[in-house]
N, C-alpha and C positions, 0 to 999 in steps of 0.2 A: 694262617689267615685264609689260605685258599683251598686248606685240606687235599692238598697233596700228597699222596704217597711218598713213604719213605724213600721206594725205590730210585725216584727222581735223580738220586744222587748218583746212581749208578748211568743215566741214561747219557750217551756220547755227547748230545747236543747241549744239556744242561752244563756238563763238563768244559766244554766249550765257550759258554758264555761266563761260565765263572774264572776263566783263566783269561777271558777277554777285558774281564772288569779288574780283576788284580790275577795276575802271571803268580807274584810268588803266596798266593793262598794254597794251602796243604787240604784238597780233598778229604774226606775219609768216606767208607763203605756204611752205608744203613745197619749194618751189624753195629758197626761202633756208636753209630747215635741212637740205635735204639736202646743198648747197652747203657749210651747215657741217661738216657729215660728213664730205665728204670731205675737207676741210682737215685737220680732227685725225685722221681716218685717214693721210692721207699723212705727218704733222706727227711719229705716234707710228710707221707703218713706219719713216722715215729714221733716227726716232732709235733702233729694235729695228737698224735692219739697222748702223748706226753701233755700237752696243755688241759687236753681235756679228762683227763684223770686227775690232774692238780687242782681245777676249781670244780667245784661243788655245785656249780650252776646244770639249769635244765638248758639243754635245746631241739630243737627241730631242724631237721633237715629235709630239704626239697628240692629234685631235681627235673628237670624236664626233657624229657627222652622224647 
């Protein structure tokens, strides 16, 4: 939402508020969520580029950078 960096997770003060809102939440390092990332990125390409090999349809894609 806020486009914060991954690192946040690592940062003391974050850690801190997040064990102040629930004590038994299980942290993880930016490694492991980026690692998640990329999982359901690949997870949701295969399954875009799998639909779109299945139908026969034209489309366009448009992005704004």
């Amino acid at each position: 939402m806020h486009e914060y960096p991954l690192s946040i997770v690592d940062h003391f003060g974050f850690r801190k508020f997040v064990n102040g809102l629930q004590p038994l939440f299980k942290m993880v390092t930016r490694n492991t969520i980026k690692s998640d990332i990329f999982k359901i990125y690949e997870l949701e390409k295969d399954k875009t580029i799998f639909i779109l090999e299945y139908f026969s349809y034209r489309i366009s894609l448009t992005t704004d950078m």
